[in-house]
FIDREN-497173 format. One line per 4 residues: their letters; for each residue x, y, z of N, C-alpha, C, O. Coordinates in steps of 0.05 Angstrom, whole numbers, plus 5000, padded with zeros to 4 digits. Example, Ala and Ser with C-alpha at 12.3 -4.5 7.8 and 13.67 -1.06 7.14 Angstrom:
% residues 2
AS = 5264 4886 5156 5246 4910 5156 5264 4934 5156 5285 4934 5169  5257 4955 5142 5273 4979 5143 5258 5001 5157 5268 5023 5161 .
END
This chain:
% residues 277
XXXX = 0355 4123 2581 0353 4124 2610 0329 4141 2619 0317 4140 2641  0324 4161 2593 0297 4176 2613 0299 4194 2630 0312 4215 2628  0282 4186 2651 0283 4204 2674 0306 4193 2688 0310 4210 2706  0320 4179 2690 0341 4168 2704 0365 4177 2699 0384 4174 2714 .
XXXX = 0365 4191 2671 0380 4208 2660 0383 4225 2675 0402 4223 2691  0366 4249 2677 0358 4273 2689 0367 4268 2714 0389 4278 2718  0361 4258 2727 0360 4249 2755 0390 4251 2765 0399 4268 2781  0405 4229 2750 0441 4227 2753 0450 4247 2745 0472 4252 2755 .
XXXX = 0440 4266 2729 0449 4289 2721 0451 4306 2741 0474 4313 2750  0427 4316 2753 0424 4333 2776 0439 4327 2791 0453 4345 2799  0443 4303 2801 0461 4293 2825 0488 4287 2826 0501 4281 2846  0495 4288 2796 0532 4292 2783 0531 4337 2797 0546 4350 2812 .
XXXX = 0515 4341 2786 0514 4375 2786 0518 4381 2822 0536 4394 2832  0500 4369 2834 0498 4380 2863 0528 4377 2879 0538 4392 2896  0537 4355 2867 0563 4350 2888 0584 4370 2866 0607 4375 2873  0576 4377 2847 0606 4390 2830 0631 4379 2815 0655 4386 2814 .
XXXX = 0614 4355 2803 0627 4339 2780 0626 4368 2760 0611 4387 2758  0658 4357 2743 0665 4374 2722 0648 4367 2701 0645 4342 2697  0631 4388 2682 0614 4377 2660 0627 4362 2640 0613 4352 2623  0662 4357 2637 0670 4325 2623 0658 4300 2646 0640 4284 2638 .
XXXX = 0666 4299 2666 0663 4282 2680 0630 4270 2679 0625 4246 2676  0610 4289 2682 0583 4291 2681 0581 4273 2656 0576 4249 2658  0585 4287 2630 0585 4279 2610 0596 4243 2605 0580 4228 2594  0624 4233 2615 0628 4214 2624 0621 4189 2634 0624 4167 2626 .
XXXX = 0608 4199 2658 0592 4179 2677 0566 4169 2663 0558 4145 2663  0552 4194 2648 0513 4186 2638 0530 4163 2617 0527 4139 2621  0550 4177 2592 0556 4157 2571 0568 4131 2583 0568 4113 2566  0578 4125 2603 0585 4098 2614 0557 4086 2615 0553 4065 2603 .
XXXX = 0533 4100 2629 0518 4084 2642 0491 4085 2614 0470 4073 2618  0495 4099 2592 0480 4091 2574 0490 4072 2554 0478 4072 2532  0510 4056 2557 0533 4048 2543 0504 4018 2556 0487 4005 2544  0512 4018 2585 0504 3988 2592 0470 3989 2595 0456 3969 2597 .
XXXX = 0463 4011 2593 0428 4007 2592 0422 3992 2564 0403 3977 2562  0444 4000 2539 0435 3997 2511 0448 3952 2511 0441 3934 2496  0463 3954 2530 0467 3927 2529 0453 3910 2544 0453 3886 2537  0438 3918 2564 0413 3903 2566 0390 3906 2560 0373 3890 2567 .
XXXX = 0384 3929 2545 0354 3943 2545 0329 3937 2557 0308 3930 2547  0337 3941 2586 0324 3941 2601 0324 3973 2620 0345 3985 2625  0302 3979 2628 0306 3999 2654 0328 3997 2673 0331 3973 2679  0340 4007 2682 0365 4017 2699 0355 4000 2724 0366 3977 2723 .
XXXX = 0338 4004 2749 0325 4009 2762 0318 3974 2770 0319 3965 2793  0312 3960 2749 0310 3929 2751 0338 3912 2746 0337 3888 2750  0363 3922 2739 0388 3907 2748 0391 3900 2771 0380 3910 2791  0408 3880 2769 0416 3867 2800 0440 3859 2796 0450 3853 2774 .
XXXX = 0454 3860 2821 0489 3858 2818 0492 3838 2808 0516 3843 2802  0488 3811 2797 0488 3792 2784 0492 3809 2756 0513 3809 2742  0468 3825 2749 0470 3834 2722 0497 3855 2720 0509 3859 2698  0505 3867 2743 0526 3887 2731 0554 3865 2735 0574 3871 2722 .
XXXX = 0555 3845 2750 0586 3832 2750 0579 3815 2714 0596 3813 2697  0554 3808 2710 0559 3803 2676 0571 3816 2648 0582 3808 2628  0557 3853 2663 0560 3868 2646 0598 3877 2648 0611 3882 2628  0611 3876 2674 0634 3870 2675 0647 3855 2657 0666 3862 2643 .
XXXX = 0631 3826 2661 0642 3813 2646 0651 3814 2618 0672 3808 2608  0627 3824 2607 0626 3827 2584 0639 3850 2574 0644 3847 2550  0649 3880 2587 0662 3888 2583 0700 3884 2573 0714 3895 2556  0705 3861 2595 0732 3854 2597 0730 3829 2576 0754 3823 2572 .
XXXX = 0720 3819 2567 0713 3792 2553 0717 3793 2533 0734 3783 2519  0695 3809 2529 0682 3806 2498 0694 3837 2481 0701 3839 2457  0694 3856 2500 0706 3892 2493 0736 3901 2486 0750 3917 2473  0739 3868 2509 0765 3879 2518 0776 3913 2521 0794 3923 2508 .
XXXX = 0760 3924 2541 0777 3950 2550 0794 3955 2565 0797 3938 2582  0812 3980 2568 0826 3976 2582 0817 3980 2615 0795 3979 2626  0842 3985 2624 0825 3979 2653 0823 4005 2673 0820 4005 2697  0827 4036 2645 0822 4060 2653 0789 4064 2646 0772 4076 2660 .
XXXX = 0786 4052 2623 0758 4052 2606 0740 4035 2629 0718 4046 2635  0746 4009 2644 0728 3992 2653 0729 4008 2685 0708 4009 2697  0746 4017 2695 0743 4032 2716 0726 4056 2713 0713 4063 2732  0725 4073 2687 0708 4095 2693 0669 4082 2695 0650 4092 2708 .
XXXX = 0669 4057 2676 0647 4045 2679 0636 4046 2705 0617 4060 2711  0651 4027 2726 0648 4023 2751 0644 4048 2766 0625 4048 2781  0662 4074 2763 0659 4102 2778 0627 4109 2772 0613 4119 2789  0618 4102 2742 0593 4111 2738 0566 4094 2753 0548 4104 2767 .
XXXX = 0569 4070 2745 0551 4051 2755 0546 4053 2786 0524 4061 2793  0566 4047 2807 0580 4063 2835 0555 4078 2831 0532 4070 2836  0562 4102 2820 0542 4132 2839 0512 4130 2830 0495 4137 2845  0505 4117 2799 0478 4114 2801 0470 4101 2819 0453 4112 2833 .
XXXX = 0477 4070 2826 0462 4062 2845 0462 4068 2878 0444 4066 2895  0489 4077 2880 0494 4080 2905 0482 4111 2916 0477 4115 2939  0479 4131 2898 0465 4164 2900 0445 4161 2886 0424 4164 2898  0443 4154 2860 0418 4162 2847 0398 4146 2856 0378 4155 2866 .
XXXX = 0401 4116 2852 0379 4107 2861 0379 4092 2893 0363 4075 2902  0401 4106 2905 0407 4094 2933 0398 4064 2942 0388 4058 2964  0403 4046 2921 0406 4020 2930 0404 4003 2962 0389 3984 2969  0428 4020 2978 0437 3999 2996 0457 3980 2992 0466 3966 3010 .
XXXX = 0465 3980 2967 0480 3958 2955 0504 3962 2972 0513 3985 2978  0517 3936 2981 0547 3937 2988 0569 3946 2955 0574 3931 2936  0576 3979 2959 0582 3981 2939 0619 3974 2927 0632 3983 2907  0624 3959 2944 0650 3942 2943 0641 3917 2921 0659 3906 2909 .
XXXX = 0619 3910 2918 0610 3893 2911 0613 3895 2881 0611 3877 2864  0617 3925 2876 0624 3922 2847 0654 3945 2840 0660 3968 2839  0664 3914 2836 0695 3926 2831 0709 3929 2815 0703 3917 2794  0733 3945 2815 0752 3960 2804 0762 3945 2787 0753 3922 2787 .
XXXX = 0780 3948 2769 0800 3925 2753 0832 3945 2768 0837 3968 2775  0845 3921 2767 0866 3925 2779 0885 3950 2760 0888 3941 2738  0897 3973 2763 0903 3987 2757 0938 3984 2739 0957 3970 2747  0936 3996 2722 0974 3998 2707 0981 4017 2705 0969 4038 2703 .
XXXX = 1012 4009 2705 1027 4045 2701 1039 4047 2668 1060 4035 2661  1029 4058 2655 1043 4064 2631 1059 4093 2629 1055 4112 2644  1073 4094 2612 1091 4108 2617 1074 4129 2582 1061 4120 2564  1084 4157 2587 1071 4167 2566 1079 4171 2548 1102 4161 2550 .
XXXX = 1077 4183 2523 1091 4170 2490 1098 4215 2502 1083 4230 2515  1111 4218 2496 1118 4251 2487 1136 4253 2456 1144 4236 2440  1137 4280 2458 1157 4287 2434 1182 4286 2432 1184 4267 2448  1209 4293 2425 1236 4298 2432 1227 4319 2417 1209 4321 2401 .
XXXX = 1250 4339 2429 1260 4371 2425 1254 4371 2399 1237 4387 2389  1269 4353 2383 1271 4359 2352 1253 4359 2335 1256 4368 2313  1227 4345 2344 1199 4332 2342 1179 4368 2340 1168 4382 2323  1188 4370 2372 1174 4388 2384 1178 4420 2361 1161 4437 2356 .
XXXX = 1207 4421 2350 1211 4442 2343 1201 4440 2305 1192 4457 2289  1206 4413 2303 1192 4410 2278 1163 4419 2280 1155 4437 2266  1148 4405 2299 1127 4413 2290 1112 4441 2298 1089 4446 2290  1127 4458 2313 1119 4487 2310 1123 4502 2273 1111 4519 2260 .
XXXX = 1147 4481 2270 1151 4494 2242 1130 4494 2226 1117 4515 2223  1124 4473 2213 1104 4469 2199 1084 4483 2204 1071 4487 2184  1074 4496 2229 1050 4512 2247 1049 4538 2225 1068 4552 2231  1036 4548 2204 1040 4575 2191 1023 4594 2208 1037 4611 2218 .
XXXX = 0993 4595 2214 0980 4600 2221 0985 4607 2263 0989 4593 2282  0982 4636 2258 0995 4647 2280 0986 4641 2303 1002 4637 2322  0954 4637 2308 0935 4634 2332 0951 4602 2336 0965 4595 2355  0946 4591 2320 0949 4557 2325 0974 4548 2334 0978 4530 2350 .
XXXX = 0992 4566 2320 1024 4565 2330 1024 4562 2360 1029 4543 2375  1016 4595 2365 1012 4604 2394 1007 4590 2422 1016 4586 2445  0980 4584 2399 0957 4560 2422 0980 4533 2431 0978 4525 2454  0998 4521 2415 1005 4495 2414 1037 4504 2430 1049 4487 2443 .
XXXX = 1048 4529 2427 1074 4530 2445 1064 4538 2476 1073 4527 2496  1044 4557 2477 1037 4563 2505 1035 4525 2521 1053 4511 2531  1011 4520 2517 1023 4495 2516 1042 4468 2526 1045 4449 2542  1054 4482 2502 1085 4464 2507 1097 4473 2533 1103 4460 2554 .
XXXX = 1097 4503 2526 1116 4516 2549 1110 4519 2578 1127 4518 2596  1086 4524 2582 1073 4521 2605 1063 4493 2616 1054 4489 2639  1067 4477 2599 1054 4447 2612 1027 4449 2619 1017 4442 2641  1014 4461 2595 0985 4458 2614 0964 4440 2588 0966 4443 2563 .
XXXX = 0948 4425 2600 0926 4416 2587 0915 4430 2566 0917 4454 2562  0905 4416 2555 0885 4426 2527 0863 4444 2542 0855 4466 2532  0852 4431 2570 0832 4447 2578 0836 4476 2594 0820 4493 2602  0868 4472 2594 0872 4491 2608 0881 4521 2594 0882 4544 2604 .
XXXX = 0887 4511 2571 0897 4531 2552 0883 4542 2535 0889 4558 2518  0856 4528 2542 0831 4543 2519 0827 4554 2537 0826 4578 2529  0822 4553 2564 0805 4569 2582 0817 4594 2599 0808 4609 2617  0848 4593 2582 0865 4628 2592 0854 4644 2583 0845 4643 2560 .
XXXX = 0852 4672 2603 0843 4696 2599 0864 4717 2594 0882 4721 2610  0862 4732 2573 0884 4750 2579 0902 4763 2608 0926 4769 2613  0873 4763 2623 0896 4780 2640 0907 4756 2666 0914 4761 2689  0904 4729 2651 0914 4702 2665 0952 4716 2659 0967 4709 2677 .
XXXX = 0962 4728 2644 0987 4734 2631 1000 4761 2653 0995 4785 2654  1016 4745 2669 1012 4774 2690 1054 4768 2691 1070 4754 2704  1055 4795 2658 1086 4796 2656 1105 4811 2676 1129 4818 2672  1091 4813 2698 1109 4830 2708 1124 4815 2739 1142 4823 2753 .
XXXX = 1106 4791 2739 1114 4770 2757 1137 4753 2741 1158 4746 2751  1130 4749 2717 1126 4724 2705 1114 4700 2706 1125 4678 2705  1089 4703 2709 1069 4680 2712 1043 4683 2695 1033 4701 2682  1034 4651 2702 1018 4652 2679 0995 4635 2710 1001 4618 2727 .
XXXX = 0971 4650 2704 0945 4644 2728 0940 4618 2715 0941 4618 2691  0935 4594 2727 0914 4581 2719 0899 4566 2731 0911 4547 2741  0863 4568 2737 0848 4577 2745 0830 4548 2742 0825 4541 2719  0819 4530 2765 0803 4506 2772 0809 4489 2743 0796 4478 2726 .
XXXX = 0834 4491 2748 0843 4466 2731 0839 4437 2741 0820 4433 2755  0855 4414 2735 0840 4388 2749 0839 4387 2773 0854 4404 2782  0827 4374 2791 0817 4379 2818 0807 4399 2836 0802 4402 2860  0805 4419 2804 0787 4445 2817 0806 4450 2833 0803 4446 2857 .
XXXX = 0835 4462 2822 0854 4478 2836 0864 4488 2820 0874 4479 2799  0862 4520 2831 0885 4541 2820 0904 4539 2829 0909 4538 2853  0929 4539 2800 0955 4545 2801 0969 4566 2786 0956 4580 2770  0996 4568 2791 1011 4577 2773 1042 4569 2759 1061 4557 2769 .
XXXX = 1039 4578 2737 1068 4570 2721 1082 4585 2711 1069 4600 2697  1101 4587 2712 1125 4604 2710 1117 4619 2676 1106 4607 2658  1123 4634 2676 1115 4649 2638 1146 4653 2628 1160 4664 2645  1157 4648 2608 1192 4642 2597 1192 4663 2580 1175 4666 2563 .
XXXX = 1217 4686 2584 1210 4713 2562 1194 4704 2538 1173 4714 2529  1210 4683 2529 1214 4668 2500 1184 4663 2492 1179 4663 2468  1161 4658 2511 1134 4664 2507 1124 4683 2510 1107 4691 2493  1129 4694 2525 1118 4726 2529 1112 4736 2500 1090 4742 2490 .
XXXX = 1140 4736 2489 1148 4748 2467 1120 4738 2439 1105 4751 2425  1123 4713 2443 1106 4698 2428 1071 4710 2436 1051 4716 2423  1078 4708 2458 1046 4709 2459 1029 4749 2458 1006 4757 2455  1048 4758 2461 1053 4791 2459 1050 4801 2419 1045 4823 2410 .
XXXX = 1057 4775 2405 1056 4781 2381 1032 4772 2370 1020 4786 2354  1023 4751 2378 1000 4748 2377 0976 4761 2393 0956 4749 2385  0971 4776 2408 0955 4789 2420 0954 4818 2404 0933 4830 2404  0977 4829 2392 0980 4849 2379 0960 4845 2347 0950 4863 2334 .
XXXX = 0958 4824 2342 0952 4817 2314 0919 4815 2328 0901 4833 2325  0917 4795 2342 0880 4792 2348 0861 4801 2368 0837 4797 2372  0882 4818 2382 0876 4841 2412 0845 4825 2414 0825 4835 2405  0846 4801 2427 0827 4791 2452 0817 4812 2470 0830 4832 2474 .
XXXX = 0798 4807 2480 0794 4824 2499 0791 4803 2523 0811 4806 2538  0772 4782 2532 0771 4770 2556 0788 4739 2551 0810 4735 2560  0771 4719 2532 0797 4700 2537 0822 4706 2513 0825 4722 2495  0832 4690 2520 0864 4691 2502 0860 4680 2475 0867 4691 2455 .
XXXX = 0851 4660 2476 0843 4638 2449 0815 4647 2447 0807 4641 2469  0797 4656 2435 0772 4660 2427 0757 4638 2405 0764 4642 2382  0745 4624 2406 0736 4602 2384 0714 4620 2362 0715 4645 2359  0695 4602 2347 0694 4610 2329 0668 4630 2341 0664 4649 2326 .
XXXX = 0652 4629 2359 0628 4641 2367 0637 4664 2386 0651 4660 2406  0631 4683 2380 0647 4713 2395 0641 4702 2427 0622 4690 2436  0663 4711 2439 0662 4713 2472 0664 4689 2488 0665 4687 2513  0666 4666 2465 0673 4640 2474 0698 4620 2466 0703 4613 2443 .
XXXX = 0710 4612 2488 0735 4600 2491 0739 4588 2465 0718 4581 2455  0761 4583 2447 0775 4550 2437 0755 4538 2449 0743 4547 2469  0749 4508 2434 0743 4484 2444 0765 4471 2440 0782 4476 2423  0765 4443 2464 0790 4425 2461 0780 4411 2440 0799 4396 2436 .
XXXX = 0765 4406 2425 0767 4393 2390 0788 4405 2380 0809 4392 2377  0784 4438 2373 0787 4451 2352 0818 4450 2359 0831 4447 2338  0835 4451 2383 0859 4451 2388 0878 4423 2377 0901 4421 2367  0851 4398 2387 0867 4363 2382 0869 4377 2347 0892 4381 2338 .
XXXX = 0846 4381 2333 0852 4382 2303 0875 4397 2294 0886 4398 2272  0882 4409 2315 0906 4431 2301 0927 4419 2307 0946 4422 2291  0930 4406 2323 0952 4389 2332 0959 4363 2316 0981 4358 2306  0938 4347 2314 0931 4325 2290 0947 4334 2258 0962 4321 2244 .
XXXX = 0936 4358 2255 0945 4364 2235 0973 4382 2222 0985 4383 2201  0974 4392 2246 1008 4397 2245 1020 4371 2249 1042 4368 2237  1012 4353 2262 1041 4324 2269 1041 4313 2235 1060 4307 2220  1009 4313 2229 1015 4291 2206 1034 4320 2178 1051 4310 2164 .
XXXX = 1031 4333 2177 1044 4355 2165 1070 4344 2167 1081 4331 2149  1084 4355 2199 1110 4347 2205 1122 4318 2203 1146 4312 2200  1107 4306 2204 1118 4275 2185 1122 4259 2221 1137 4240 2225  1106 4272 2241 1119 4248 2261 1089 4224 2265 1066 4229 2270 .
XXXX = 1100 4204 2260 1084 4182 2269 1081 4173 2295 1071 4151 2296  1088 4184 2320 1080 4177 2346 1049 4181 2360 1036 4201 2362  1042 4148 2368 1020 4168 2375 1012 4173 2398 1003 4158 2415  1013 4207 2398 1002 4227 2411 0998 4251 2415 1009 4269 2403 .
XXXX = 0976 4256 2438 0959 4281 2435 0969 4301 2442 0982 4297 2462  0969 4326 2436 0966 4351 2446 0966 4348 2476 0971 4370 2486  0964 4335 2491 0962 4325 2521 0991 4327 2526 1002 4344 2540  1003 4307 2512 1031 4298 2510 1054 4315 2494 1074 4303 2484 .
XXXX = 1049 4340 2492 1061 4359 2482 1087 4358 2516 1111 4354 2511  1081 4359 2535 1097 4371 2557 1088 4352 2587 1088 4364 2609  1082 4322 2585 1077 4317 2611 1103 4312 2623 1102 4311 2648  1123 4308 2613 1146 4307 2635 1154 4327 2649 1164 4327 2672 .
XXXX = 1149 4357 2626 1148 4382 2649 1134 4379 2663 1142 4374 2686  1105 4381 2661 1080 4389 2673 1090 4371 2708 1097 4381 2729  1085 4336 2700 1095 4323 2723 1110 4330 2741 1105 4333 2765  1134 4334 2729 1163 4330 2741 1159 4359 2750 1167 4359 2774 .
XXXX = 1153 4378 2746 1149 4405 2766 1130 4407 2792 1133 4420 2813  1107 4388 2783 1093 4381 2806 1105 4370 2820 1104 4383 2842  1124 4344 2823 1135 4331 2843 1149 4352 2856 1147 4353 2881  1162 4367 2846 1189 4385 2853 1167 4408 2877 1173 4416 2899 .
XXXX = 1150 4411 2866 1138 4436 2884 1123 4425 2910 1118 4439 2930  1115 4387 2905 1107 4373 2934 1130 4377 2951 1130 4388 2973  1150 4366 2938 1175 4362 2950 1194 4378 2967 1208 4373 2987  1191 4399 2951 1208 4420 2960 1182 4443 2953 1178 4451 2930 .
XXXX = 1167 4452 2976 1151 4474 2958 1162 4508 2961 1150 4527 2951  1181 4509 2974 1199 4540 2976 1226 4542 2958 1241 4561 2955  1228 4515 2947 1258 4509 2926 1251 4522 2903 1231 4517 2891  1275 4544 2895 1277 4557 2863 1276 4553 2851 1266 4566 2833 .
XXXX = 1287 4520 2847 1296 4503 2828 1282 4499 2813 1290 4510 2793  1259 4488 2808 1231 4485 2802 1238 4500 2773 1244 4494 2750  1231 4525 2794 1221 4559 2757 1235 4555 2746 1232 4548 2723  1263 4557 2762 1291 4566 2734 1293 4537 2723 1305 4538 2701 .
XXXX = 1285 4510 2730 1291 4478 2707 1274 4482 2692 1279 4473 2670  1250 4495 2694 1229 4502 2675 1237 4536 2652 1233 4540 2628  1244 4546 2665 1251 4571 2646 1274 4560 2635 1275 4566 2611  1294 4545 2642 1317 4534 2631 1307 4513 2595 1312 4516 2571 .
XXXX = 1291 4495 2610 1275 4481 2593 1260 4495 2560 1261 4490 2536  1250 4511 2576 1231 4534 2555 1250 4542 2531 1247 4538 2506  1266 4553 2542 1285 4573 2538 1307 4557 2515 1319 4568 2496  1309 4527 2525 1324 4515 2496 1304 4503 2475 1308 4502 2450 .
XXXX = 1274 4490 2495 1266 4481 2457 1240 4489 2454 1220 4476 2450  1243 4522 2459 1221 4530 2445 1224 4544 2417 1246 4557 2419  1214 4548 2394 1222 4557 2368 1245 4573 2373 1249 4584 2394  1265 4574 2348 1287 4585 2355 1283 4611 2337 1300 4629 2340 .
XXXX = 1268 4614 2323 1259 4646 2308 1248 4661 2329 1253 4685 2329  1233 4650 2349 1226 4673 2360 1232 4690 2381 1232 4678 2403  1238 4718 2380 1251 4739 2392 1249 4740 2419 1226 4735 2427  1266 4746 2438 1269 4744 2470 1256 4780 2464 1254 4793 2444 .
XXXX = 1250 4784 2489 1239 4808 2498 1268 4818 2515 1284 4802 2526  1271 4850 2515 1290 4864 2533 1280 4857 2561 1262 4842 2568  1299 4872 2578 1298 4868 2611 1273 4888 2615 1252 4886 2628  1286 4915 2593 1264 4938 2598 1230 4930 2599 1214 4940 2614 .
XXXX = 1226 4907 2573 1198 4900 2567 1187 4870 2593 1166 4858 2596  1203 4869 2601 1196 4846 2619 1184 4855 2642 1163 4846 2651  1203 4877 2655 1183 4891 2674 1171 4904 2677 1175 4918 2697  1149 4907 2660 1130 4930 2645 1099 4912 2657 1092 4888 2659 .
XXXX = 1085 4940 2664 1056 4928 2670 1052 4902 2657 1063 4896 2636  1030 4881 2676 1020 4860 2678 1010 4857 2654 0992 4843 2662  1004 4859 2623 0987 4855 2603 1001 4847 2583 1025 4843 2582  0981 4844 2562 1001 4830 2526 1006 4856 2514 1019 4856 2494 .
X = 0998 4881 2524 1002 4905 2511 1027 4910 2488 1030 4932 2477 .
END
């Protein structure tokens, strides 16, 4: 793409696309430069309802994959190279609801077992227990851990919104033993280059490799560790956003299938300054 590269780049950056998303959009739209090899700049909507075509045809993708195509194609022409184009003109594929593959309890508790390695354990129950993303759990900071609320900060997660989630003794505990062992200082998970986060690779591999360990054949990701919490608490907090109910179905939750070795914290240690101290 060239300079056309650069160009979409700058203009993913100005409006405050997430650098996956950034990342996303150029590889959609170098995906279809390499299928016509031609300059960007000389397509015509004739050529992108082909390249459609040929996506759904001949690719067969699905129609999350052929929609992000279209989100990319969309802003080059319609921002980067400001067309004019009626940009209805290039459309969506009609959308599905699938439902998501998760673990059962017994799944879930197996495969902490197999987990020997303490950071990785850690990394994969926080996690569980909190319902938060791969991206979200590389990118906690220690003092995201604020035990004296019981909450856990988390900070321009998807749609570039801060929230929070309830923290379950039963992690505390966990994550208090591990902080004792690798005393972090700024984030919580540190990867392999000092002062910088986990990457979500290094997390899918640990996850990958504990399931195939634990003998489960389902497939899925580290994503799917907790979306029925994660979801089903979101609805509860649209719904009702002053209802209790919410924390305590979630601390209730935590609290039966998270490892059963590991130690609850006293009342005394729970309300003790905000830190993993």
């Amino acid at each position: 793409m060239g300079e056309f590269q650069d160009r979409m780049e700058r203009d993913l950056q100005i409006r405050g696309f997430s650098s996956s998303t950034q990342q996303c959009y150029l590889a959609r739209m170098k995906a279809m430069v390499r299928f016509f090899m031609r300059s960007p700049d000389e397509l015509t909507l004739e050529d992108i309802h082909s390249y459609q075509l040929h996506l759904t045809r001949d690719q067969k993708v699905g129609w999350g994959s052929f929609n992000q195509s279209v989100c990319a194609i969309r802003f080059f022409y319609g921002v980067t190279l400001d067309k004019g184009w009626d940009i209805q003109r290039i459309p969506y594929q009609k959308t599905g609801r699938k439902l998501p593959i998760v673990l059962s309890c017994e799944e879930v508790t197996k495969l902490f077992d197999v987990v020997e390695n303490l950071k990785h354990r850690t990394i994969l129950m926080t996690a569980y227990a909190a319902g938060l993303r791969v991206s979200e759990v590389t990118h906690l900071r220690v003092s995201d851990i604020d035990n004296q609320r019981m909450m856990v900060r988390v900070e321009q997660s998807k749609g570039r919104q801060d929230r929070y989630v309830m923290l379950s003794h039963k992690l505390l505990a966990v994550l208090r033993e591990y902080w004792r062992a690798y005393r972090t200082q700024h984030w919580l998970f540190e990867g392999q280059i000092p002062q910088q986060p986990l990457t979500r690779s290094a997390v899918q591999k640990v996850f990958q490799k504990a399931k195939l360990k634990a003998g489960i054949t389902k497939d899925v990701s580290v994503h799917g560790l907790a979306p029925r919490l994660r979801h089903a608490l979101a609805r509860k907090r649209d719904q009702h956003p002053q209802d209790p109910v919410a924390p305590r179905a979630q601390e209730s939750a935590i609290h039966t299938n998270l490892h059963p070795r590991r130690p609850r914290l006293s009342r005394r240690h729970t309300q003790s300054a905000g830190s993993l101290a």
